[in-house]
C-alpha positions as CSV (number, residue, x, y, z in Angstrom):
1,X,5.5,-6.9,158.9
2,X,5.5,-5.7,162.9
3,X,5.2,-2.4,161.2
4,X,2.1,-2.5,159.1
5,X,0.2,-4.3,162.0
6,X,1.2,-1.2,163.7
7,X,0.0,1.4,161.4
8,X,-3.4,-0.1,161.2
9,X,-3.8,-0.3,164.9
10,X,-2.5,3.2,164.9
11,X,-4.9,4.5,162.1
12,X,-8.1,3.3,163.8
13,X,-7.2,4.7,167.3
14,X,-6.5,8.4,165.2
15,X,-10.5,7.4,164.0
16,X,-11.7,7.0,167.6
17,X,-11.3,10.6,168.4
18,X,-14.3,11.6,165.9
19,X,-16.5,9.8,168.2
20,X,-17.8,12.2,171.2
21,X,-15.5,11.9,174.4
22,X,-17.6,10.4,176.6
23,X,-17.8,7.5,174.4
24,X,-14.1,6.6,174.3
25,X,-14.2,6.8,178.1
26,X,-16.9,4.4,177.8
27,X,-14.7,2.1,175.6
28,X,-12.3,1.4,178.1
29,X,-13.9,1.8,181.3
30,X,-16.6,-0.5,180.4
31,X,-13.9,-3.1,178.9
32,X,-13.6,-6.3,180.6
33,X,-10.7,-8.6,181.9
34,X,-10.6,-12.2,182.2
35,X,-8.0,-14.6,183.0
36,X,-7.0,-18.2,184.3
37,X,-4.4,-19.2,186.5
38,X,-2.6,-22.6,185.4
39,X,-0.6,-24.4,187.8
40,X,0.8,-27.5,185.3
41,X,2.9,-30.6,186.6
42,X,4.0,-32.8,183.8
43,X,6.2,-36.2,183.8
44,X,7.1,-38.3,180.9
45,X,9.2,-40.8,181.8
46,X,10.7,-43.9,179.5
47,X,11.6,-47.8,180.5
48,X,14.9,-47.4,178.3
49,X,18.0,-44.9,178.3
50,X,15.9,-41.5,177.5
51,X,16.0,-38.7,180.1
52,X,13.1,-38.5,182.2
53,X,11.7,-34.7,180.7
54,X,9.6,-32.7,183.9
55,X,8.6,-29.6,184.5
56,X,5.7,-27.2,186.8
57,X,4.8,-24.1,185.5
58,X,2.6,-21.4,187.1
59,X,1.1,-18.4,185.2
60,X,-1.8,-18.5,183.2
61,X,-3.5,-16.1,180.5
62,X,-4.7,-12.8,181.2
63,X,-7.4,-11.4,178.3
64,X,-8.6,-7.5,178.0
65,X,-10.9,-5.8,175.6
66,X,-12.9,-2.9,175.4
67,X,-16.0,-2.3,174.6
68,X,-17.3,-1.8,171.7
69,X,-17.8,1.5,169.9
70,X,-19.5,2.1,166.5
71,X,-18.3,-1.3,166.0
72,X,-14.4,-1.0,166.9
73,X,-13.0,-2.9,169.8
74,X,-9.4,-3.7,170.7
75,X,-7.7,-6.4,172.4
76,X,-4.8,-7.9,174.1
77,X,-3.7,-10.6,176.4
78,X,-0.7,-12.1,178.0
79,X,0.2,-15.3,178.8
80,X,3.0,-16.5,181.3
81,X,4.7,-19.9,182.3
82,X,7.0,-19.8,185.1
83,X,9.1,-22.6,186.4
84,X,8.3,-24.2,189.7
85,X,10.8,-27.0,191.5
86,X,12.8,-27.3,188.3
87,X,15.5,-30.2,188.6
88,X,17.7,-29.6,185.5
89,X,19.1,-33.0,185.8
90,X,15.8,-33.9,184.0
91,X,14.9,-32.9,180.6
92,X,12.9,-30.7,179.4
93,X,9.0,-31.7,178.9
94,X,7.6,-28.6,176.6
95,X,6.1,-26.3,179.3
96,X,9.0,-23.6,179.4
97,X,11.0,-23.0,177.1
98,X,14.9,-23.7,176.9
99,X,18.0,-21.3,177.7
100,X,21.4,-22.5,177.8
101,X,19.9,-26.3,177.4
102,X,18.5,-24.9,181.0
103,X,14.6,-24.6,181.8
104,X,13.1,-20.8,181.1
105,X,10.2,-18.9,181.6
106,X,7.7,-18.1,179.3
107,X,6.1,-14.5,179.1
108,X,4.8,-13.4,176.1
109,X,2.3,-10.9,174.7
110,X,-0.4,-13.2,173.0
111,X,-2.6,-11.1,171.3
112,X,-2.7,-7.7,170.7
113,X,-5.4,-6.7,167.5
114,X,-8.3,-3.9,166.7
115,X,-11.1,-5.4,165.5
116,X,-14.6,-3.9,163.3
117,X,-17.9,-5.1,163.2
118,X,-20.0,-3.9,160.4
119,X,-22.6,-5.4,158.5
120,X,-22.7,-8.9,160.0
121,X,-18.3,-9.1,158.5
122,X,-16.3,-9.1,161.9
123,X,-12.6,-8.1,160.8
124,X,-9.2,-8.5,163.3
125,X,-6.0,-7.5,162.4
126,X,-2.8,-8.2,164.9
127,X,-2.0,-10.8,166.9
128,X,-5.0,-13.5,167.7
129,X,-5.4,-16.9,168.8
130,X,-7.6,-18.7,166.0
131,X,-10.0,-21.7,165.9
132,X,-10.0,-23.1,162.7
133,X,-9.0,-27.0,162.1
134,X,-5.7,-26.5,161.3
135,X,-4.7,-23.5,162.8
136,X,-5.5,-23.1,166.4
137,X,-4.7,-22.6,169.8
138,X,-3.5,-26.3,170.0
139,X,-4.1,-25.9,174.1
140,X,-2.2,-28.7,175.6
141,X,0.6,-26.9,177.5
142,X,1.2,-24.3,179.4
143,X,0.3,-21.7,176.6
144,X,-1.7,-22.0,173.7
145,X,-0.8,-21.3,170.1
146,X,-1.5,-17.8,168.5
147,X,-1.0,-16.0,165.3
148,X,-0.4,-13.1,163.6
149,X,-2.7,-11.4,160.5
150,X,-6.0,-10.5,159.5
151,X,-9.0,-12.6,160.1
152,X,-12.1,-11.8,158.6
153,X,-16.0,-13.8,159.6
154,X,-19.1,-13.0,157.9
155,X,-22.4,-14.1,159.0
156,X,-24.9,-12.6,156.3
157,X,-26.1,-15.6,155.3
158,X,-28.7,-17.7,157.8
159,X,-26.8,-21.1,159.2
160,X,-23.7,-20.1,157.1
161,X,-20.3,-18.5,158.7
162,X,-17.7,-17.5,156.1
163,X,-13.9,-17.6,156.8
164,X,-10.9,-16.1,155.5
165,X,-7.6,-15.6,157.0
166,X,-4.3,-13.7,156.0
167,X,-1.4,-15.2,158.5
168,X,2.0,-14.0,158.6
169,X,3.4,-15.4,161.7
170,X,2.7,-17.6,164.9
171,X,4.2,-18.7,168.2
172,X,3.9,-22.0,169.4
173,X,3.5,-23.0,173.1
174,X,7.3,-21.7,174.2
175,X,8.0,-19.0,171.9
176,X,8.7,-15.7,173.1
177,X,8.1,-13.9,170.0
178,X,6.6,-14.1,166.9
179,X,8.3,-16.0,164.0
180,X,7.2,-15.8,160.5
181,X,5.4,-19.2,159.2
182,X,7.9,-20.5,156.8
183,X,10.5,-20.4,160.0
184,X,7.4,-22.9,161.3
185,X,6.8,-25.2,158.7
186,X,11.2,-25.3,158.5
187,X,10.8,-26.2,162.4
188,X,8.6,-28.6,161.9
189,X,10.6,-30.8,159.7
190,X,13.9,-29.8,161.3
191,X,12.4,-31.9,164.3
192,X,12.2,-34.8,161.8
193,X,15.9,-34.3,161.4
194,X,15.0,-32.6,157.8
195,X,16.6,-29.7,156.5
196,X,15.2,-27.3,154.2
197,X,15.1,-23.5,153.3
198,X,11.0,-22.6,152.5
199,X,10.1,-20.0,150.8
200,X,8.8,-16.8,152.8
201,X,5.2,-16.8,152.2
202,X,2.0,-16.1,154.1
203,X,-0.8,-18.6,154.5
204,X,-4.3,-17.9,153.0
205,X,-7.5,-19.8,154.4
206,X,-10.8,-19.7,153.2
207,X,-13.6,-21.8,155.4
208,X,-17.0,-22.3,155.4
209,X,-18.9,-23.9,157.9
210,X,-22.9,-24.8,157.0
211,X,-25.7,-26.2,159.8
212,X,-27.7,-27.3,157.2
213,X,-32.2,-26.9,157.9
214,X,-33.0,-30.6,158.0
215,X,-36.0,-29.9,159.3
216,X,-35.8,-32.5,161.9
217,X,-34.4,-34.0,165.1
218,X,-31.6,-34.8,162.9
219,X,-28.8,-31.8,163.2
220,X,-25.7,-31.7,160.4
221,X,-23.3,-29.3,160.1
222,X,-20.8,-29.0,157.1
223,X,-17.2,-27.6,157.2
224,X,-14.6,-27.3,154.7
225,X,-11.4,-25.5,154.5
226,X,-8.5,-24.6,151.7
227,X,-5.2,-23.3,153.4
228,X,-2.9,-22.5,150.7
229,X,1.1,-21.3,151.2
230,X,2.2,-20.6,148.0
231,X,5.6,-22.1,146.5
232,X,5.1,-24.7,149.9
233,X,1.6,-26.3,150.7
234,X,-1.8,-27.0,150.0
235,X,-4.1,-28.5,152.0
236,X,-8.3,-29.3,151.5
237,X,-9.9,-30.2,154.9
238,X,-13.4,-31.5,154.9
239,X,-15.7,-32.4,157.9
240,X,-19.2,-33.5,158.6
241,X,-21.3,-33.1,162.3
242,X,-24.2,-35.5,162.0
243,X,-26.3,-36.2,165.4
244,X,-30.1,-37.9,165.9
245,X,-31.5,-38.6,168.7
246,X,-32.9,-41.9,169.2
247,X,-35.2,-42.4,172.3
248,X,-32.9,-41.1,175.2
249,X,-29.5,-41.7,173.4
250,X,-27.9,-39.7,170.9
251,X,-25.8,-41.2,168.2
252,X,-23.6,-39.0,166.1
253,X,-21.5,-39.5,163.3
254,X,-18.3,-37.4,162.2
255,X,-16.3,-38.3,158.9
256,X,-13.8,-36.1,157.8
257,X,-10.9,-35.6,155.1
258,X,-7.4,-34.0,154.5
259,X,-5.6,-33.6,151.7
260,X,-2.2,-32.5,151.5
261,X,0.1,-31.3,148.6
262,X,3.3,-29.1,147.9
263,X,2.6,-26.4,145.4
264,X,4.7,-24.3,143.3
265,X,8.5,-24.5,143.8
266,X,7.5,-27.0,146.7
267,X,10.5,-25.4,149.0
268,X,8.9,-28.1,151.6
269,X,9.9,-30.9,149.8
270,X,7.4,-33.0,147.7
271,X,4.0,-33.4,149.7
272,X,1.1,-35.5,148.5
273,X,-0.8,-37.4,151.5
274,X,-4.0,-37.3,152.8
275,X,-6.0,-38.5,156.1
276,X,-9.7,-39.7,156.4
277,X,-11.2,-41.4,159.4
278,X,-14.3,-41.0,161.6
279,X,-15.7,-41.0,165.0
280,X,-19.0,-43.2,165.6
281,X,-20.7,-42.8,168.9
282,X,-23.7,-42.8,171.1
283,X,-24.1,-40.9,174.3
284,X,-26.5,-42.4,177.2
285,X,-27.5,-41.0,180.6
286,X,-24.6,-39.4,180.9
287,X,-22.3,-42.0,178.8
288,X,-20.5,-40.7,175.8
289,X,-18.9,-44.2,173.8
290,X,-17.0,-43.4,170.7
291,X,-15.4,-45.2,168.2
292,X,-11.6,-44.0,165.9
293,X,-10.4,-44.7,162.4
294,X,-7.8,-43.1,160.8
295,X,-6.1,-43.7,157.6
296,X,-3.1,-42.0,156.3
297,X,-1.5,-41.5,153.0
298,X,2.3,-42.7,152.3
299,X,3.5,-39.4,154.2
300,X,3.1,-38.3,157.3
301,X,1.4,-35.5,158.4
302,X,3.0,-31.8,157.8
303,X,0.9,-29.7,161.1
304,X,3.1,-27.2,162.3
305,X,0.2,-24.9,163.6
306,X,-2.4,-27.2,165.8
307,X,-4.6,-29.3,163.7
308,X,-7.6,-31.5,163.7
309,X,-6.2,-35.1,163.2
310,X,-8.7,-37.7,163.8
311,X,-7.0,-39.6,166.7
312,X,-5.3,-37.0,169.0
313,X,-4.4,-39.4,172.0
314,X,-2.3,-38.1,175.1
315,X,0.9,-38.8,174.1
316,X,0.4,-39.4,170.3
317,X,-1.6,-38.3,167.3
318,X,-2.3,-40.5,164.0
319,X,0.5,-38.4,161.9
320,X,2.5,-41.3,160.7
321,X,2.5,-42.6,156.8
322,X,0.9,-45.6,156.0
323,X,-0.7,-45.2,159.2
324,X,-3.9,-47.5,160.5
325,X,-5.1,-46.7,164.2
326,X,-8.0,-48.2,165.6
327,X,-9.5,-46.0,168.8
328,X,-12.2,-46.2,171.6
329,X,-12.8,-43.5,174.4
330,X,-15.4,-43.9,177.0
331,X,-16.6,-40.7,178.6
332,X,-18.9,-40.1,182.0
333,X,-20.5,-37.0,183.5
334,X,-20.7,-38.5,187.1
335,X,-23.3,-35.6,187.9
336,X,-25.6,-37.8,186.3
337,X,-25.0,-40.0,189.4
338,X,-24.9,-37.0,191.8
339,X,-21.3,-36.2,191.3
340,X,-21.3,-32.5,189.9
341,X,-18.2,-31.2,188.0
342,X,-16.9,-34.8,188.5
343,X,-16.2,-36.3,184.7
344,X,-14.1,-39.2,183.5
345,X,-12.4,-41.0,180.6
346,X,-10.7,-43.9,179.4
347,X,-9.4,-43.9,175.6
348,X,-7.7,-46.6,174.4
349,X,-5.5,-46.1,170.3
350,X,-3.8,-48.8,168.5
351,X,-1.2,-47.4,165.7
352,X,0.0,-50.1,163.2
353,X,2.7,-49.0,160.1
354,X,3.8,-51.4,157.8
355,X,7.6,-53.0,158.8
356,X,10.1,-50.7,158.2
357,X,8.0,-47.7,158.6
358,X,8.5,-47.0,162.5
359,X,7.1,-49.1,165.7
360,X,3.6,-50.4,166.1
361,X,2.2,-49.4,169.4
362,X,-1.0,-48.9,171.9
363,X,-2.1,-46.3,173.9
364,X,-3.9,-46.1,177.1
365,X,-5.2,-42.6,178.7
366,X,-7.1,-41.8,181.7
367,X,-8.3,-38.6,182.7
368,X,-10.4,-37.1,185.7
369,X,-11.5,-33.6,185.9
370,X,-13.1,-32.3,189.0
371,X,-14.8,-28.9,188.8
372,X,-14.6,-27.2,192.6
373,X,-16.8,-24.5,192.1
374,X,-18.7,-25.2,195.2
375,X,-15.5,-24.6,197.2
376,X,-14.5,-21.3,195.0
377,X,-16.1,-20.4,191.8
378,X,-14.3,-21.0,188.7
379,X,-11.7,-23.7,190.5
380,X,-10.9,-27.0,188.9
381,X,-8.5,-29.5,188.9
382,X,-7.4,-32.2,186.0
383,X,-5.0,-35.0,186.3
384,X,-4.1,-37.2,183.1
385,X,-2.4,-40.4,182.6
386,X,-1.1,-42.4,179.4
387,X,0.5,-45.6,179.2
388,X,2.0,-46.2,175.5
389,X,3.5,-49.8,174.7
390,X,5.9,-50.0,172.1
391,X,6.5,-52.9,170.1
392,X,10.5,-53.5,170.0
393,X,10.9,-49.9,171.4
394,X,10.8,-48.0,174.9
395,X,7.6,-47.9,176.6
396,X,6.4,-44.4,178.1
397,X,4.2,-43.5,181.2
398,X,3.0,-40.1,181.4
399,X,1.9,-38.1,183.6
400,X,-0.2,-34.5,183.9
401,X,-1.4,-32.5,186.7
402,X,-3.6,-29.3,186.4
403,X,-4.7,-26.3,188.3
404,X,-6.9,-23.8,186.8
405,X,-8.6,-20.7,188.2
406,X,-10.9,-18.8,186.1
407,X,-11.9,-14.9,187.2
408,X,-13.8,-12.6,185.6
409,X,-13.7,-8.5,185.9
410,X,-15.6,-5.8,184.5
411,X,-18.5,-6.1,182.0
């Protein structure tokens, strides 16, 4: 597969020597790089027998691409986690990656992919992150999540962006190379102590995403998904935007769906579940309240590629079967109160299975962010903390520190 990603990339940098010279000097020189140093500290530790799992990374992600010529660009980043004051008498958290049951660096290529622009279609082929509800850069460690394909985005039609996606492979946040997406979905139930040997397909997606003319203050905006892996998974994933202002406050609504079935020779094991919840909220001089409720089917969740689940706490996501949680988060931007780059939350869960099923438990996160760009430009700070209570089970405090730099050079 490496190897026809390879040839493409090579046949459309033979093309760029048609253009005149001067214009694939232009390509490069006027490319641009970005980046953004990370500097992570993350604790989880238990009240029971579990290890205590740490870890502090620095690296950070490092983005180039051209520009663009006659509508072809290319592109590449890299992305880096390196351990910092690593005490292997702890476990493992899930910034670095694991060696010998020892803590190890991360350093990866991330993306590498030509990409075209004709006719309102933009088409990339290689390595990419993607943002699409369940498949995307899942950022919550050190490194994101990124794949391997084609992607292709059309935009012909007004308020209307088409989707379709051919995926062959993806990394997660501490692999060092690529593995093929069958290996991902086998991982993914292998840490649910589940064997099983699935078949060595691609996934296809097809997406659309509508903001439909309402003519009004109102604004809605429509998206729904079909990601299909043949002989392993189906899944339908169906999502509504709806806003209107009312006076100064804003009150927005966002239902949303997810089906979930094995297909063909179901080498996944038998799949039929579903999720559907909502968020209800209403933001207020600089107040943002929001209400969670999430249902799901009589199997958990199958999301070995980042995902859009309706409750994503700190610590824990509604992925459960039979699965009720019942969620409230209240935001503020404290630079309505002269505070700028100063922002806060509190977001409380409450997961309930039946007995037998697993533990009921609650959730508690906090979370400040502090934007310094009066002291240097594109300097920010994060610190994040979770208290879950587990009925008849350990309880877990958890704890994450952040440092990020953001830089920009060249056009």
């Amino acid at each position: 597969m490496n190897k026809k990603y390879l040839s493409v990339a090579l046949l459309a940098a033979l093309a760029v020597p048609a253009m005149a010279e001067t214009t694939v000097d232009d390509m490069f020189t006027n490319g641009s790089l970005t980046g953004q140093f990370r500097m992570f500290d993350f604790t989880r530790s238990f009240n029971g027998d579990t290890q205590t799992r740490h870890d502090t990374t620095f690296g950070g992600i490092f983005k180039y691409r051209t520009a663009e010529v006659n509508g072809i660009k290319f592109g590449a980043s890299f992305a880096s986690a390196n351990r910092m004051f690593v005490d292997e008498n702890q476990g493992i958290y899930g910034l670095l990656g694991r060696e010998d049951g020892k803590h190890s660096n991360v350093n990866r290529m991330q993306e590498y992919f030509v990409e075209g622009n004709w006719f309102n279609t933009d088409i990339k082929v290689g390595a990419q992150e993607l943002r699409t509800p369940m498949m995307n850069p899942h950022d919550i460690r050190a490194i994101p999540r990124t794949f391997r394909g084609v992607s292709v985005v059309n935009n012909s039609i007004d308020n209307l962006k088409l989707t379709g996606l051919y995926i062959t492979d993806s990394m997660g946040w501490t692999d060092t190379t690529f593995v093929s997406v069958n290996q991902a979905v086998a991982g993914e139930y292998a840490r649910q102590g589940i064997q099983v040997n699935v078949a060595d397909k691609p996934v296809y997606a097809l997406g659309a995403t509508y903001n439909v003319p309402t003519g009004s203050a109102l604004k809605l905006t429509a998206n729904v998904w079909d990601y299909r892996m043949p002989d392993v998974f189906n899944e339908v994933y169906a999502k509504l935007n709806l806003s209107i202002p009312v006076g100064d406050a804003e009150f927005y609504l966002t239902p949303s769906y997810l089906k979930q079935d094995s297909i063909g020779n179901e080498t996944a094991n038998e799949l039929d579940t579903y999720q559907w919840g909502t968020h209800l909220g209403v933001k207020y001089a600089g107040a943002d309240l929001t209400l969670f409720y999430a249902e799901t089917g009589d199997q958990g969740l199958l999301a070995p590629w980042g995902d859009e689940k309706v409750v994503i706490q700190q610590v824990y996501q509604c992925t459960r079967g039979q699965e009720d949680v019942y969620a409230a988060r209240l935001n503020y931007d404290f630079s309505k109160a002269g505070v700028d780059g100063l922002s806060a939350y509190v977001f409380y869960g409450d997961y309930d299975v039946p007995e037998g099923m697993g533990n009921d438990f609650t959730e508690t996160d906090f979370s400040v962010i502090y934007k310094l760009d009066p002291v240097l430009k594109g300097l920010s700070t994060r610190v994040r903390y979770a208290m879950v209570d587990v009925d008849g089970g350990e309880d877990i405090d958890d704890l994450r520190l952040f440092i990020y730099y953001n830089f920009k050079l060249g056009h």
